[in-house]
PyMOL CGO cylinders between C-alpha atoms (Angstrom):
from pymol import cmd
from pymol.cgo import CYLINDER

trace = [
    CYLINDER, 99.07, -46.21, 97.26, 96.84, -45.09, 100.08, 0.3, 1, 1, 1, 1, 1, 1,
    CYLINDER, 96.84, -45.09, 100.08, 93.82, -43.77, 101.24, 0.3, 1, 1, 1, 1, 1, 1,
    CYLINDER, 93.82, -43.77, 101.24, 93.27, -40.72, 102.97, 0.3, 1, 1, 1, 1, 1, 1,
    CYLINDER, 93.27, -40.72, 102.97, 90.33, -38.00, 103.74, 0.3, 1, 1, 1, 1, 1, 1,
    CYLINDER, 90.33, -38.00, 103.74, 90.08, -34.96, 102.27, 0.3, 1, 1, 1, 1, 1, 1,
    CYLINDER, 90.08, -34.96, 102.27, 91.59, -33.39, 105.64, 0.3, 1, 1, 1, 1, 1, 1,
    CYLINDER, 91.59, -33.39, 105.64, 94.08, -36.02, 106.04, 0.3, 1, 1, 1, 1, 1, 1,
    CYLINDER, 94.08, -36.02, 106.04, 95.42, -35.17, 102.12, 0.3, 1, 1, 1, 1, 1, 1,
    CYLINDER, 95.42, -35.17, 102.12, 94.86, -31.62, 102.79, 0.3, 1, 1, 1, 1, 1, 1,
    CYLINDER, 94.86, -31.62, 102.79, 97.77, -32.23, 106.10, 0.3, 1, 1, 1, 1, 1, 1,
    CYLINDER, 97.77, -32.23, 106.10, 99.43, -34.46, 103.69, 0.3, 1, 1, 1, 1, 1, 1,
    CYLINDER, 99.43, -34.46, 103.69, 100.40, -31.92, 100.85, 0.3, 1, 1, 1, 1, 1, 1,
    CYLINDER, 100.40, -31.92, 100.85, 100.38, -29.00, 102.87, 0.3, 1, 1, 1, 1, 1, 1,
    CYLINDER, 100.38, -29.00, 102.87, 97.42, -27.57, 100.99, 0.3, 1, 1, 1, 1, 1, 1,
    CYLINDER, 97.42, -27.57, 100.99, 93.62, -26.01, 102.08, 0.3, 1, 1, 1, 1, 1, 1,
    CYLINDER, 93.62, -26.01, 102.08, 90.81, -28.56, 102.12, 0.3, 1, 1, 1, 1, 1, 1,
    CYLINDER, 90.81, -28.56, 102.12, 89.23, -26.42, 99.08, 0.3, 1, 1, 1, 1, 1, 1,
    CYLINDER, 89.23, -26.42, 99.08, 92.82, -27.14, 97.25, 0.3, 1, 1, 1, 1, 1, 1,
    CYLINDER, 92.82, -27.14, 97.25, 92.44, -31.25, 97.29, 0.3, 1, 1, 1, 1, 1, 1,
    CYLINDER, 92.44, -31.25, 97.29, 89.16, -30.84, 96.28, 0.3, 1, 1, 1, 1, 1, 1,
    CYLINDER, 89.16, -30.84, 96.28, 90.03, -28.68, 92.90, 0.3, 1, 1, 1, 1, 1, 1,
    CYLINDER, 90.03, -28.68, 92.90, 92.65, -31.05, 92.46, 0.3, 1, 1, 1, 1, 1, 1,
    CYLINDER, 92.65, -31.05, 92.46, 90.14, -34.01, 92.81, 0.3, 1, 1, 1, 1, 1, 1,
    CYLINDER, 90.14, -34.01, 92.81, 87.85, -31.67, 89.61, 0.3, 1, 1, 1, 1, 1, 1,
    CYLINDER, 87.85, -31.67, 89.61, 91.02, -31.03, 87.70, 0.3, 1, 1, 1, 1, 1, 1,
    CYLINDER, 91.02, -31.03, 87.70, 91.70, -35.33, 87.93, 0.3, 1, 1, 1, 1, 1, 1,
    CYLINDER, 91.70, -35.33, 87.93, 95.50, -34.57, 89.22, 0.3, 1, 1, 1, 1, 1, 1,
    CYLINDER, 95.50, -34.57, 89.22, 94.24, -36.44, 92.14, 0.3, 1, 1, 1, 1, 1, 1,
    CYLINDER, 94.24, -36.44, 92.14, 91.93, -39.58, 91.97, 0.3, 1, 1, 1, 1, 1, 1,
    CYLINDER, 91.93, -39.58, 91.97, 89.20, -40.18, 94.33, 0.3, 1, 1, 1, 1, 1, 1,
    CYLINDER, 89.20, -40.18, 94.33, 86.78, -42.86, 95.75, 0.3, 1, 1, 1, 1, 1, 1,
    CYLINDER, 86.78, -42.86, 95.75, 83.37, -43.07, 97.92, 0.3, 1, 1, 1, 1, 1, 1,
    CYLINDER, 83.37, -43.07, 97.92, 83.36, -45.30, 100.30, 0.3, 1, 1, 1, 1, 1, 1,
    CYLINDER, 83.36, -45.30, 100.30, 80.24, -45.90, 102.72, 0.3, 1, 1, 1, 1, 1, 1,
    CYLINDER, 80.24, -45.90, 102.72, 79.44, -42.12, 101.85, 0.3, 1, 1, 1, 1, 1, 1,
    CYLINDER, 79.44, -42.12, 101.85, 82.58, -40.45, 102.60, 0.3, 1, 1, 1, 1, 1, 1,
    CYLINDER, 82.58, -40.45, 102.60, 85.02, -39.41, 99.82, 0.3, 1, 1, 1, 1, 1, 1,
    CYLINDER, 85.02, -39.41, 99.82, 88.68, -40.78, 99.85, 0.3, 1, 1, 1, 1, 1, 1,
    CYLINDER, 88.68, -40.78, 99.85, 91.37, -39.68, 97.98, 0.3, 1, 1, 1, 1, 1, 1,
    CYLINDER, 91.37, -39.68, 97.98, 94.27, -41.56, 96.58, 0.3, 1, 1, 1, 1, 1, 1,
    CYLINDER, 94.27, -41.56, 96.58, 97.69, -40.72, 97.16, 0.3, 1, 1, 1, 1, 1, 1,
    CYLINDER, 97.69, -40.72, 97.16, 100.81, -42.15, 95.69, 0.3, 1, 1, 1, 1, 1, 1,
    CYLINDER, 100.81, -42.15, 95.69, 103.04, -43.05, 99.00, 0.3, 1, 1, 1, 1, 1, 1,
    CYLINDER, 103.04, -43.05, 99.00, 106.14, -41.90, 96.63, 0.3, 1, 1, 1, 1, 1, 1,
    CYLINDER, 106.14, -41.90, 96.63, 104.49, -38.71, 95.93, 0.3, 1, 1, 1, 1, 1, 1,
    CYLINDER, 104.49, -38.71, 95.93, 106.34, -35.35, 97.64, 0.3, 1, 1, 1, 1, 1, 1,
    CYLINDER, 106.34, -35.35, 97.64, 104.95, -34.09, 100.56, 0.3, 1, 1, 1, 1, 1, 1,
    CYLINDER, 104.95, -34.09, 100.56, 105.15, -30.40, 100.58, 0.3, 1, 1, 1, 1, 1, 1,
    CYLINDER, 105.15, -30.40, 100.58, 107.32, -29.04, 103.32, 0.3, 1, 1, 1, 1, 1, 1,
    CYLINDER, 107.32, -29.04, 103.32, 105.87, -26.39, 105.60, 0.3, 1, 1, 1, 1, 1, 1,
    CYLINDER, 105.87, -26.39, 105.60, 108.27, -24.29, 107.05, 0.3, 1, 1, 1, 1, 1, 1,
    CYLINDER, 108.27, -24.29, 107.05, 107.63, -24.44, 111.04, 0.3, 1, 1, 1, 1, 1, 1,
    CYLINDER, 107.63, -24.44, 111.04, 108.45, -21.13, 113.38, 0.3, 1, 1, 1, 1, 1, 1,
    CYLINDER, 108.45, -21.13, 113.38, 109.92, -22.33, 116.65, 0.3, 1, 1, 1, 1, 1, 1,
    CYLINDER, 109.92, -22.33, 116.65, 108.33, -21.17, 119.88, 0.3, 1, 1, 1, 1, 1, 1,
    CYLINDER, 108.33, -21.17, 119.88, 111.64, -19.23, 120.73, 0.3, 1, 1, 1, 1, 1, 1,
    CYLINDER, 111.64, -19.23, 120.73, 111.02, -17.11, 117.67, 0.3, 1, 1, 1, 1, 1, 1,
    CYLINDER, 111.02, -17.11, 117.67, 107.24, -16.68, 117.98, 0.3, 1, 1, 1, 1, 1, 1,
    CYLINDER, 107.24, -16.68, 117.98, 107.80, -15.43, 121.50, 0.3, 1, 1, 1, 1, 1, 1,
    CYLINDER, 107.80, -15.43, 121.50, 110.73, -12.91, 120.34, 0.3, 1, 1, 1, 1, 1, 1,
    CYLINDER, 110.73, -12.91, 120.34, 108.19, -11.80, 117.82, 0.3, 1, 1, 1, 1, 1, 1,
    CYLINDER, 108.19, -11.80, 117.82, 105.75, -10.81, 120.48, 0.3, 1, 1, 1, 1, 1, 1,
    CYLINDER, 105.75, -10.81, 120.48, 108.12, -9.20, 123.09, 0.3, 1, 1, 1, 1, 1, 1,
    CYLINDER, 108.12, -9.20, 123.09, 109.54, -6.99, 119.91, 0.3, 1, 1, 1, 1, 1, 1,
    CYLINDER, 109.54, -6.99, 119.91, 106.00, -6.60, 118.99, 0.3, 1, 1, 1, 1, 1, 1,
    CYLINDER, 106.00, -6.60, 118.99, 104.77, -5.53, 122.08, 0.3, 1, 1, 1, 1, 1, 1,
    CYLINDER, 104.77, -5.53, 122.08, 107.55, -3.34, 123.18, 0.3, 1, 1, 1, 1, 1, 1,
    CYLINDER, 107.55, -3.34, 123.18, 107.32, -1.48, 120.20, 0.3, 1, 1, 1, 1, 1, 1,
    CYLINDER, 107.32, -1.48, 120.20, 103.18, -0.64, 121.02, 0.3, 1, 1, 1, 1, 1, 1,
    CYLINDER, 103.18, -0.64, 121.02, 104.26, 0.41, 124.44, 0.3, 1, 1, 1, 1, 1, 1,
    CYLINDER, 104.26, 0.41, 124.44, 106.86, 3.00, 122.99, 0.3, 1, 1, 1, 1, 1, 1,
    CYLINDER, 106.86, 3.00, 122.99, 104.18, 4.19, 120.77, 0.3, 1, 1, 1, 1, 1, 1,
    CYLINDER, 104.18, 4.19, 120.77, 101.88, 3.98, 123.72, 0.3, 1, 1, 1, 1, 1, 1,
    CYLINDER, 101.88, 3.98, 123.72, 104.56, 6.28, 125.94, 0.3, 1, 1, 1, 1, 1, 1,
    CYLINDER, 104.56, 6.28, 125.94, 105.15, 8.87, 123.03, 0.3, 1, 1, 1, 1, 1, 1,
    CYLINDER, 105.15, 8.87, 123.03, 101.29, 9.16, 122.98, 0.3, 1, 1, 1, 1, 1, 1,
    CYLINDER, 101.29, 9.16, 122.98, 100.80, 9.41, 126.62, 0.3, 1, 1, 1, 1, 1, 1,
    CYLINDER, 100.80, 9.41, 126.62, 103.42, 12.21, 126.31, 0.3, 1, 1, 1, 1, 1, 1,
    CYLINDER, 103.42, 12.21, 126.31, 101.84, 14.01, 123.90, 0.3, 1, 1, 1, 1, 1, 1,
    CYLINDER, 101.84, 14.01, 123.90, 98.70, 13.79, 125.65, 0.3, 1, 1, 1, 1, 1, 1,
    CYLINDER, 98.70, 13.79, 125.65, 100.03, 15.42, 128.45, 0.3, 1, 1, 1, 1, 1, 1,
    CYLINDER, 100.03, 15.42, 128.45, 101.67, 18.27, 126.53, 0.3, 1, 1, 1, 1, 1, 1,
    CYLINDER, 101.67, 18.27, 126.53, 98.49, 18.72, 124.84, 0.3, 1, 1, 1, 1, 1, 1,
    CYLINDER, 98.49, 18.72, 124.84, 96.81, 19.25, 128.55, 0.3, 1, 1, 1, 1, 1, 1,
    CYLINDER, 96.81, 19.25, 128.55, 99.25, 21.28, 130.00, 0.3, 1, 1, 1, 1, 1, 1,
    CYLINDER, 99.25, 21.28, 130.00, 99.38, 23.58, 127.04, 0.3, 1, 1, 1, 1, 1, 1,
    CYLINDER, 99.38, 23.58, 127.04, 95.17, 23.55, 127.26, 0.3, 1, 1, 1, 1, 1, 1,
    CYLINDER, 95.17, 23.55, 127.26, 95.41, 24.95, 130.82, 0.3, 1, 1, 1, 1, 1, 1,
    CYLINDER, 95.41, 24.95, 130.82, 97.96, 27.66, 130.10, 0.3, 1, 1, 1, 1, 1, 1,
    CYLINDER, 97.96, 27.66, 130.10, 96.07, 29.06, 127.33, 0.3, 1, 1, 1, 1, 1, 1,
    CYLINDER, 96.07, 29.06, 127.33, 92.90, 29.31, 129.75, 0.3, 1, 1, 1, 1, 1, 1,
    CYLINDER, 92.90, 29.31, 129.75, 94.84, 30.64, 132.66, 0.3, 1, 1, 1, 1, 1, 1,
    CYLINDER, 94.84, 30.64, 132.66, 96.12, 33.42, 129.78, 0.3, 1, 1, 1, 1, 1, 1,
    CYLINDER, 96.12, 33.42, 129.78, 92.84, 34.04, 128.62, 0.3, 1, 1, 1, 1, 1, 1,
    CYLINDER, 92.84, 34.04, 128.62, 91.43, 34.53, 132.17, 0.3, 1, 1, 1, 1, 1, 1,
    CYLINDER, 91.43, 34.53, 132.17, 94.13, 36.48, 133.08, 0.3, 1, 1, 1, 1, 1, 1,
    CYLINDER, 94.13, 36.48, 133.08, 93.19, 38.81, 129.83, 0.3, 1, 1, 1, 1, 1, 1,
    CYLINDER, 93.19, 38.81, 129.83, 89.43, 38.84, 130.86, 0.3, 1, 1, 1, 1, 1, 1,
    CYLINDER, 89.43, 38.84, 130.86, 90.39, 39.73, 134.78, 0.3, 1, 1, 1, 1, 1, 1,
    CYLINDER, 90.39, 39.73, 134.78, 92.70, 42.65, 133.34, 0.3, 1, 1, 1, 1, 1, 1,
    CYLINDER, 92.70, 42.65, 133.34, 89.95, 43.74, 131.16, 0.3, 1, 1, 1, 1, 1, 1,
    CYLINDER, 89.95, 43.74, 131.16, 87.52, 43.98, 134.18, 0.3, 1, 1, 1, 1, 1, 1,
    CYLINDER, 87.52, 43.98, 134.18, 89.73, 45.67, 136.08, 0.3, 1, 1, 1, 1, 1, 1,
    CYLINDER, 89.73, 45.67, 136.08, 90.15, 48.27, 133.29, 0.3, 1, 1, 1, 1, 1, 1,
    CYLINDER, 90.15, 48.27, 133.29, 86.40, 48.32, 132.86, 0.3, 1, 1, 1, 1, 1, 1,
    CYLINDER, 86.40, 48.32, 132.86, 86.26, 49.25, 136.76, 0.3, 1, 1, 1, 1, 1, 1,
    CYLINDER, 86.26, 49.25, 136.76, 88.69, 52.13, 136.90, 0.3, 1, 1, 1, 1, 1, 1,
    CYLINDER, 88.69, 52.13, 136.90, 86.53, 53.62, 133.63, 0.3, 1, 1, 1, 1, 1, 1,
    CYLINDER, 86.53, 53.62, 133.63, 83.48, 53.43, 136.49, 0.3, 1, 1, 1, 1, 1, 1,
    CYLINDER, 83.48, 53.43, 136.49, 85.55, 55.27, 138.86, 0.3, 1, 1, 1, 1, 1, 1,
    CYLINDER, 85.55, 55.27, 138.86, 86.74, 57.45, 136.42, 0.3, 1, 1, 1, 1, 1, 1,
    CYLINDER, 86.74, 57.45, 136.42, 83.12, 58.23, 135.80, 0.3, 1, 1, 1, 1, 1, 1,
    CYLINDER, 83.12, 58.23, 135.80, 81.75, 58.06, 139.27, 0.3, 1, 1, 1, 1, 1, 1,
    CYLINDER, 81.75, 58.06, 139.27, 84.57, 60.83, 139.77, 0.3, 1, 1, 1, 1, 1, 1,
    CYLINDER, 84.57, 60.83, 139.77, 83.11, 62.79, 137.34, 0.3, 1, 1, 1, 1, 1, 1,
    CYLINDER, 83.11, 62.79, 137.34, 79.37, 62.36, 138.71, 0.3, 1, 1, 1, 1, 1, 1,
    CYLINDER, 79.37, 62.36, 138.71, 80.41, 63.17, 142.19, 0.3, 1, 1, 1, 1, 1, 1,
    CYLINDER, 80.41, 63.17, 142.19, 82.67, 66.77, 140.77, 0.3, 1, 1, 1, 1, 1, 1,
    CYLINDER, 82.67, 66.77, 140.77, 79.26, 67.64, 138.95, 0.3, 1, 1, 1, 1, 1, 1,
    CYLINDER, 79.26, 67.64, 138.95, 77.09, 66.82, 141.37, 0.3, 1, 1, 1, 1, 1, 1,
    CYLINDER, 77.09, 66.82, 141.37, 79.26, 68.73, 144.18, 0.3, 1, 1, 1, 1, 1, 1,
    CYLINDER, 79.26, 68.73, 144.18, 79.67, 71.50, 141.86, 0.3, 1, 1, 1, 1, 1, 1,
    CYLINDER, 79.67, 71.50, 141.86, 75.71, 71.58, 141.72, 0.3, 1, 1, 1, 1, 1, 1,
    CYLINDER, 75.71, 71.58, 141.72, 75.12, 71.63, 145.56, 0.3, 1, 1, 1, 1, 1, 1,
    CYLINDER, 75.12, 71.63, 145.56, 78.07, 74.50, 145.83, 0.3, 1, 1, 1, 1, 1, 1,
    CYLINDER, 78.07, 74.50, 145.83, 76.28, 77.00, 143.09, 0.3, 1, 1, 1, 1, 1, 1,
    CYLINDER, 76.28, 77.00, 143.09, 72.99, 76.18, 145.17, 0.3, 1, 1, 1, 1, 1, 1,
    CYLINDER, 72.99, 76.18, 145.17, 74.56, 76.95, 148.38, 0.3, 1, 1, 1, 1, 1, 1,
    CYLINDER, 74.56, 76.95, 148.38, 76.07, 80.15, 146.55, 0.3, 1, 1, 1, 1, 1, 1,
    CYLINDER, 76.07, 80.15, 146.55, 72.69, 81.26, 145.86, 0.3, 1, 1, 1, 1, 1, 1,
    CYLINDER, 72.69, 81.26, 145.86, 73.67, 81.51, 141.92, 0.3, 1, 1, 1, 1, 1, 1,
    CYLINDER, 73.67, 81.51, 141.92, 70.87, 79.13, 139.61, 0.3, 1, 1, 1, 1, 1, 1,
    CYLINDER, 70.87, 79.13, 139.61, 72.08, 80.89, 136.23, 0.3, 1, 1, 1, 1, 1, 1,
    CYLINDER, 72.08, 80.89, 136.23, 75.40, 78.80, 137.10, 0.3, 1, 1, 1, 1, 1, 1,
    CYLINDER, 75.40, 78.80, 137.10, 73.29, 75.59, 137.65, 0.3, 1, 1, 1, 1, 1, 1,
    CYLINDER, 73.29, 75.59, 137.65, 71.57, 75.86, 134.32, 0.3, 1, 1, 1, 1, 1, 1,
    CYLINDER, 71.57, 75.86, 134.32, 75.70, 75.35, 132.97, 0.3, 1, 1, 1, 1, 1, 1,
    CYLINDER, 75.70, 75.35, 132.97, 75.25, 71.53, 134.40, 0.3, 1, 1, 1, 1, 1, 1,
    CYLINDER, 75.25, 71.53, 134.40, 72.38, 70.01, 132.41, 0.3, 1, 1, 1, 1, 1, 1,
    CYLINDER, 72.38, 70.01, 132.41, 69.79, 67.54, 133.93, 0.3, 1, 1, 1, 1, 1, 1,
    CYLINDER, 69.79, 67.54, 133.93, 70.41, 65.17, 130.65, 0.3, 1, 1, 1, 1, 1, 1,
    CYLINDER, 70.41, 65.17, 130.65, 74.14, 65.95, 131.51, 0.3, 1, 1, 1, 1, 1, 1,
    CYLINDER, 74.14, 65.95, 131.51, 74.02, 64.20, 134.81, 0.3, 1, 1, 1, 1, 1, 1,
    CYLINDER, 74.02, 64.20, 134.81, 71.80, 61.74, 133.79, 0.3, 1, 1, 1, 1, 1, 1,
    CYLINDER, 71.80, 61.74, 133.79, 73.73, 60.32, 130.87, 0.3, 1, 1, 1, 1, 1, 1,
    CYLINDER, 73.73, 60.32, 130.87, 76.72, 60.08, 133.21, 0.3, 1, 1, 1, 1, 1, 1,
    CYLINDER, 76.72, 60.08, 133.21, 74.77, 58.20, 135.46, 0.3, 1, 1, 1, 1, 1, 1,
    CYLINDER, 74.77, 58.20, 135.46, 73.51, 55.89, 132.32, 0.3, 1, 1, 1, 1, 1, 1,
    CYLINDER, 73.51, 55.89, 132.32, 77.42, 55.65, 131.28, 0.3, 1, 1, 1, 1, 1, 1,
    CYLINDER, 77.42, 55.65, 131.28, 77.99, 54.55, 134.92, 0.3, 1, 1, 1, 1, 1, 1,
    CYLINDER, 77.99, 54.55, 134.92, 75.52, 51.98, 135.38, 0.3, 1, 1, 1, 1, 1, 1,
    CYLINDER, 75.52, 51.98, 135.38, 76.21, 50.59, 131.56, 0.3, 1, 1, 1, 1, 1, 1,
    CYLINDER, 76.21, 50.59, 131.56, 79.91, 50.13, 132.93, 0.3, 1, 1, 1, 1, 1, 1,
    CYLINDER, 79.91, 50.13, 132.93, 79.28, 48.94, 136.22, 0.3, 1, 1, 1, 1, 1, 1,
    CYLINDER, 79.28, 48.94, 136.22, 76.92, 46.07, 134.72, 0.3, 1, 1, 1, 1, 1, 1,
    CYLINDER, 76.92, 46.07, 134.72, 80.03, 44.86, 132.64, 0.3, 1, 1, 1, 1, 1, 1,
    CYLINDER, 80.03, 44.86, 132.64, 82.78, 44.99, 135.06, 0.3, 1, 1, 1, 1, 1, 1,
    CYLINDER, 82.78, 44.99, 135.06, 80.35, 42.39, 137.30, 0.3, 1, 1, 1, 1, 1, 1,
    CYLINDER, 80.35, 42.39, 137.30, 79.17, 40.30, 134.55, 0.3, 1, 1, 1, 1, 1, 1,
    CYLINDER, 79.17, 40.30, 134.55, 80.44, 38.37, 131.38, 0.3, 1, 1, 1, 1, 1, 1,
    CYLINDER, 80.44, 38.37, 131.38, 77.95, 37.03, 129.13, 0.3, 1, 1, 1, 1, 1, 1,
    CYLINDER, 77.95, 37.03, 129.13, 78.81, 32.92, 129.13, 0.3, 1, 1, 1, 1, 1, 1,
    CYLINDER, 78.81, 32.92, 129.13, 78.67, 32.66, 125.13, 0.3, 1, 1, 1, 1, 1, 1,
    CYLINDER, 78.67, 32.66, 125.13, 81.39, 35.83, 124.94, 0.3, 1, 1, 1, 1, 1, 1,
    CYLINDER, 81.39, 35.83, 124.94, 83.32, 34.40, 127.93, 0.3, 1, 1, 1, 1, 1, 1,
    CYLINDER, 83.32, 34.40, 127.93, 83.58, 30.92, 126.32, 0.3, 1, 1, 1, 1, 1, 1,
    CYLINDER, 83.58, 30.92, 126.32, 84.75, 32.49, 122.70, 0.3, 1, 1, 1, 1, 1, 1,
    CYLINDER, 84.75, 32.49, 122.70, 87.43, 34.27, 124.47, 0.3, 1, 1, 1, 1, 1, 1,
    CYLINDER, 87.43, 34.27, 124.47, 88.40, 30.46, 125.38, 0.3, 1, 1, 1, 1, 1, 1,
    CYLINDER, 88.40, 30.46, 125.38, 88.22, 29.56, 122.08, 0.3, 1, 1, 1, 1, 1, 1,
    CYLINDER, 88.22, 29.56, 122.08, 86.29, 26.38, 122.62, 0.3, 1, 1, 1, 1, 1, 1,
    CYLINDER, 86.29, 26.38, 122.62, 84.96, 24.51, 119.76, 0.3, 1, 1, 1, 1, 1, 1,
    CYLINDER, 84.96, 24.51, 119.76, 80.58, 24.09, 119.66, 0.3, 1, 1, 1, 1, 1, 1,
    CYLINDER, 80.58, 24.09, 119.66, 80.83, 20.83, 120.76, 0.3, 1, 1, 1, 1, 1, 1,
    CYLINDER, 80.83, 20.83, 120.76, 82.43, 21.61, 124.09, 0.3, 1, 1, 1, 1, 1, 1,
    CYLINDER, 82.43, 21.61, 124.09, 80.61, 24.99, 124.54, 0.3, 1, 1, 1, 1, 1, 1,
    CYLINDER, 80.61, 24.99, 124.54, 77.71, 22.87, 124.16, 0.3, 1, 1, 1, 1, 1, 1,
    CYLINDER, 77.71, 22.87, 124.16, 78.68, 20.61, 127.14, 0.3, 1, 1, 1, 1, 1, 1,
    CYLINDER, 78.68, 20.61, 127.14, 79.50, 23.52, 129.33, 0.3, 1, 1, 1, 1, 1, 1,
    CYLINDER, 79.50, 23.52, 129.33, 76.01, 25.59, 128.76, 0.3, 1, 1, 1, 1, 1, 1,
    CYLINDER, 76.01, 25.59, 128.76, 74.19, 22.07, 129.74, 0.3, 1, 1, 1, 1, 1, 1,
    CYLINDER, 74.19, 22.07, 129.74, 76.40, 21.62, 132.96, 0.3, 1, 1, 1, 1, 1, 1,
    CYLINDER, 76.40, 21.62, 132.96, 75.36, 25.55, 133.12, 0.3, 1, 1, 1, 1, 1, 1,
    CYLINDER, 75.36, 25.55, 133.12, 71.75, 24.58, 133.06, 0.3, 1, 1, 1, 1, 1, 1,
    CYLINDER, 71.75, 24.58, 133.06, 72.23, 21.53, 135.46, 0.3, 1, 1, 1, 1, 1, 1,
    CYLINDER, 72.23, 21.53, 135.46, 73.44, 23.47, 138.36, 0.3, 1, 1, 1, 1, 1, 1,
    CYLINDER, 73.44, 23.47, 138.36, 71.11, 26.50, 137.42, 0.3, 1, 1, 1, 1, 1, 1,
    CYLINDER, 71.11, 26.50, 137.42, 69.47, 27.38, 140.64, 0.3, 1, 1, 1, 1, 1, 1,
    CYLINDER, 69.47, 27.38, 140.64, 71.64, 25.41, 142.76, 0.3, 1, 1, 1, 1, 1, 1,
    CYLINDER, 71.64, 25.41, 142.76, 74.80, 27.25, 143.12, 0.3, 1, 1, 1, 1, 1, 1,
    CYLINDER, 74.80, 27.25, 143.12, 75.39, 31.45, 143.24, 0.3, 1, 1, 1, 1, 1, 1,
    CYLINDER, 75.39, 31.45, 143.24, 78.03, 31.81, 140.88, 0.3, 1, 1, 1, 1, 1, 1,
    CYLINDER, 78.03, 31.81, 140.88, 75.34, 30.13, 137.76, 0.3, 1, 1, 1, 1, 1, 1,
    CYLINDER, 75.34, 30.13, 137.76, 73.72, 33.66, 136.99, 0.3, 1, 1, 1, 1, 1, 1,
    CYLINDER, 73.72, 33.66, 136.99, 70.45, 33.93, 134.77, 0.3, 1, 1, 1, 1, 1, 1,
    CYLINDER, 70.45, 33.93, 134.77, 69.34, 37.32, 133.44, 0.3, 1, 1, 1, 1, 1, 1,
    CYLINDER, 69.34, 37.32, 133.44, 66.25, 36.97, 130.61, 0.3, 1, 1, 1, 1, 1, 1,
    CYLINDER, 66.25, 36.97, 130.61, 67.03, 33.07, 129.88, 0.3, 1, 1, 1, 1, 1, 1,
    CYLINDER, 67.03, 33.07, 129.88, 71.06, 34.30, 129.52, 0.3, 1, 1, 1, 1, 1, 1,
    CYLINDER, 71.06, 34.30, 129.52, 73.86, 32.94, 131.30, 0.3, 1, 1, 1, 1, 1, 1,
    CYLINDER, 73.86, 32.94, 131.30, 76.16, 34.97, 133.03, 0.3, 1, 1, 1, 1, 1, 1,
    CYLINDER, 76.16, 34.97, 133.03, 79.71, 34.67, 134.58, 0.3, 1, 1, 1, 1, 1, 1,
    CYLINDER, 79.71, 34.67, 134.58, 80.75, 36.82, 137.82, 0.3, 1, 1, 1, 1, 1, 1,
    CYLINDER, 80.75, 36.82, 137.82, 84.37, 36.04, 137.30, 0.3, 1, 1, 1, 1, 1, 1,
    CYLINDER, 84.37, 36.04, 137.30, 85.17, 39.11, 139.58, 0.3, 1, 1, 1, 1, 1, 1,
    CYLINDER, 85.17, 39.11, 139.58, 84.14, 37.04, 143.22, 0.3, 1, 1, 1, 1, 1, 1,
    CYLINDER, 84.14, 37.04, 143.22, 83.91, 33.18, 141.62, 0.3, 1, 1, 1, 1, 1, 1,
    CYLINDER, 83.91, 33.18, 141.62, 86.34, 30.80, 139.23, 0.3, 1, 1, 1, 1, 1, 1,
    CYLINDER, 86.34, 30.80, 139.23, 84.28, 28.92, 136.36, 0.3, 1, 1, 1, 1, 1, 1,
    CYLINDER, 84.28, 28.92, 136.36, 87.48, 26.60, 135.29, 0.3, 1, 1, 1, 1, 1, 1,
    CYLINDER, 87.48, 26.60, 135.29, 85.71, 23.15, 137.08, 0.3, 1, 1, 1, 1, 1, 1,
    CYLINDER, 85.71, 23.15, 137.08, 82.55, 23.89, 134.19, 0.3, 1, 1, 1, 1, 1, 1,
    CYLINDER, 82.55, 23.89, 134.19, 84.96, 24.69, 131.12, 0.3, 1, 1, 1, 1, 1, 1,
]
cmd.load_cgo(trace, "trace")
């Protein structure tokens, strides 16, 4: 028979502190107090319980397998990451490419139209010249001046993109168009390209590239 501590039988059996001391309630272990500290005692014949031990040579395998296998998962991320980006920046080079095309549509319309002015208004100045103003009266005042409305309407949108319809052609979700208006806002004033028409912003992507903001 011998005496140990509660930690000391806890080592002994293999067992949690709070174990010896249920065993010491359910009496399958007998205890003493002596000057104020508990004691409990064990039979010297009694089993100890065997704990199975891990060598360090496993432990370590353990680790390098471990490890390896979060830097593989690490790598397959990284990968996808970077697929992820590149397929990001081709989409916005396509979309840009769609929104140049569509200005330069939107600027042969103005031709088209200036065209038109220029025939009507030459056509004007030749009936004057001809002496002949019944012929004028077949070119309207409203006439011309709705052309010239048409012409400055179109002119106006080949220069400038609203920012809110530019970034939904970008298909950017709030939270990033959010971020781009307030780096919008942070460079208002400072640099040409940031344009401001009645608290609006504007992109000119005709003479300047906006892909450092988005």
């Amino acid at each position: 028979m011998s005496k140990m501590s509660i930690n000391d039988a806890a080592q002994h059996f293999g067992v949690s502190k709070e174990a010896i001391h249920n065993r010491i309630r359910r009496g399958s272990l007998e205890s003493i107090v002596e000057d104020g500290v508990k004691l409990v005692i064990v039979d010297g014949n009694a089993p100890k319980r065997s704990v199975p031990r891990v060598s360090a040579s496993k432990m370590a395998l353990g680790d390098e397998r471990y490890y390896k296998l979060l830097e593989e998962q690490n790598a397959k991320l990284q990968s996808r990451v970077e697929t992820l980006e590149t397929e990001t920046r081709s989409l916005r080079d396509q979309k840009e490419h769609m929104l140049i095309e569509e200005r330069i549509k939107i600027e042969n319309i103005y031709k088209e139209k200036d065209e038109q002015l220029k025939t009507i208004l030459a056509s004007i100045s030749s009936q004057f010249m001809l002496g002949s103003p019944e012929k004028v009266q077949e070119v309207t005042h409203e006439e011309v001046e709705l052309v010239e409305a048409e012409i400055e309407v179109v002119q106006e949108k080949a220069k400038n993109i609203s920012l809110k319809k530019y970034l939904k052609t970008l298909d950017l979700s709030e939270k990033k168009q959010e971020k781009v208006f307030k780096r919008f806002k942070k460079r208002e004033g400072k640099e040409e390209r940031i344009i401001v028409k009645k608290n609006k912003y504007y992109v000119d992507l005709h003479n300047f590239s906006y892909t450092d903001l988005v």
